[in-house]
C-alpha positions in Angstrom: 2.0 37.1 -1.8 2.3 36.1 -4.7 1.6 32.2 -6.2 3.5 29.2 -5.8 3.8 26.6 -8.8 2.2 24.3 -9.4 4.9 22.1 -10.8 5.3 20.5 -7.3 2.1 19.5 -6.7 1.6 18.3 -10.1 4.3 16.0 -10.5 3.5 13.6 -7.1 -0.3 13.5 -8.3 1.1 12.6 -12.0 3.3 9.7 -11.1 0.7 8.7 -8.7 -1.8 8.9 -11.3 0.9 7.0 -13.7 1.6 4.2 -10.8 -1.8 3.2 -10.9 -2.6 2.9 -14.2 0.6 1.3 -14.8 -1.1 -1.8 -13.2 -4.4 -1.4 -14.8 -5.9 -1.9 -18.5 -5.2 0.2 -21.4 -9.3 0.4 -21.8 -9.6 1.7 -17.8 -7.1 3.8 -17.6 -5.7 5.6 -21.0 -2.5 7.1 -21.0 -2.4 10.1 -23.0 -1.6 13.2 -22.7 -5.7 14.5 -22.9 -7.0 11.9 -20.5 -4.2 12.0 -18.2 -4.9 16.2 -17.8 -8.6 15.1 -17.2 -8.3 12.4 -14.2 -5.4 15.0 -12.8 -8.0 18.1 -13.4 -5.8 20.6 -15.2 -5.2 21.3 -18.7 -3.4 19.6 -21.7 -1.3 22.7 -21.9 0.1 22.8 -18.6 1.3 19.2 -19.1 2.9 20.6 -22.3 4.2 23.6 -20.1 5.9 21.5 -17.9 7.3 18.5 -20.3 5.0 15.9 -18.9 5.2 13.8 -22.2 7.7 11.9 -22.2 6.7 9.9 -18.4 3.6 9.7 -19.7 4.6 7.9 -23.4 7.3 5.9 -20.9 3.5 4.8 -18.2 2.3 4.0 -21.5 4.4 2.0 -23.5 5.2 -0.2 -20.0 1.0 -0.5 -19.2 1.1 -2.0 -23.0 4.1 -4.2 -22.4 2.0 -5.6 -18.8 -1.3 -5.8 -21.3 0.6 -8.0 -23.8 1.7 -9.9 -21.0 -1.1 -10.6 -19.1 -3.0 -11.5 -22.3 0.1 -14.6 -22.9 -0.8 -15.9 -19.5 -3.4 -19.1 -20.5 -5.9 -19.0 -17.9 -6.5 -23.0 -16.6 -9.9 -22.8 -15.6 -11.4 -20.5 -18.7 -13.4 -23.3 -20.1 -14.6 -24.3 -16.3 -15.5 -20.3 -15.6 -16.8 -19.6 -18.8 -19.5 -22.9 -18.4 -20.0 -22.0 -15.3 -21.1 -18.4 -15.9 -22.8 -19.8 -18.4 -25.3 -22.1 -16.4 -25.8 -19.2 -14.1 -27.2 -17.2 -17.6 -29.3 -19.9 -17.9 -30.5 -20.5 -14.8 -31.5 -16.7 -14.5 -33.6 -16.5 -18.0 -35.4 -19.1 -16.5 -36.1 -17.2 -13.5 -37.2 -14.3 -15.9 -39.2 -16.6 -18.0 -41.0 -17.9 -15.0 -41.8 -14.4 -14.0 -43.0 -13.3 -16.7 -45.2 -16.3 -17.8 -47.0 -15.6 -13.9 -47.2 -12.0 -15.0 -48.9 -12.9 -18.1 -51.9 -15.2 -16.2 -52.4 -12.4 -13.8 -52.9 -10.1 -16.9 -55.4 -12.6 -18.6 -56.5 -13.6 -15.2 -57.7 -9.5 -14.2 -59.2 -9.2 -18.1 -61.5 -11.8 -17.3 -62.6 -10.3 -13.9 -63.0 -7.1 -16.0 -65.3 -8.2 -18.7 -62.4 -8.5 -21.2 -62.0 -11.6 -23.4 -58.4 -12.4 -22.4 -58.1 -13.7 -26.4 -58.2 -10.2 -27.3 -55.4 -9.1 -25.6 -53.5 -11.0 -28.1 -54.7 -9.1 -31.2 -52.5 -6.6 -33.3 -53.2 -3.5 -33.0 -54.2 -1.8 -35.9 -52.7 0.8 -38.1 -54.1 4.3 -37.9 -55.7 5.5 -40.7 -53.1 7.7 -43.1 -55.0 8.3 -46.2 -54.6 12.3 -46.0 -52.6 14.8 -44.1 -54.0 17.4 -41.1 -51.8 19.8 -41.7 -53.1 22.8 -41.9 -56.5 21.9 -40.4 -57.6 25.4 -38.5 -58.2 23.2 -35.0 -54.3 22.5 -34.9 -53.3 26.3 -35.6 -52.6 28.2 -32.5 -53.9 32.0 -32.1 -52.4 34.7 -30.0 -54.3 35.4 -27.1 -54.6 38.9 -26.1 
């Protein structure tokens, strides 16, 4: 028996495909002719094979034209929203600050218990010492063992 095409199939899940990213953003859902063959799982050639271009240039140009659109459209509450998210940043790096300035006492806190003077967790560390090169030293070589 010998194979159906694949035409039929391929066509419902294209405009399908082309339907929903119609609706969508350029950025989410590309329409070309590469990442269209990738979200449908077959190869640029067979949309080639089957002259898939031009609904796809047609899905594209419209999903610009809704873009452009969309974009016009002056959103009422953007200042309140944008404020808004704006104090929830801000109350959230507070959080974090809080969190990490309790992390820090513990840390000073369990140095002290330790022996450590906590004022010397707060030293630079030093630079290592660079004056010559190792390489070549005979401890770093490795040897075949038999």
């Amino acid at each position: 028996m010998s194979r159906q095409s694949q035409q039929a199939e391929l066509t419902i899940a294209l405009y399908a495909h082309l339907a929903t990213a119609e609706k969508q953003s350029p950025e989410d859902y590309p329409l070309d002719s590469r990442s269209v063959a990738k979200a449908l799982g077959v190869s640029p050639t067979t949309l080639y094979k089957y002259r898939f271009q031009e609904p796809i240039r047609e899905a594209a140009r419209r999903q610009q034209e809704s873009a452009k659109q969309a974009s016009k459209k002056p959103s009422l509450y953007s200042p309140m929203e944008r404020l808004h998210r704006l104090d929830e940043g801000l109350k959230l790096a507070e959080e974090r600050n809080k969190h990490l300035i309790t992390r820090l006492a513990l840390v000073e806190a369990n140095a002290a218990r330790l022996g450590i003077d906590p004022e010397e967790l707060y030293q630079p560390v030093m630079k290592p010492v660079r004056t010559h090169s190792y390489a070549g030293t005979p401890g770093t070589r490795r040897t075949k063992r038999l």
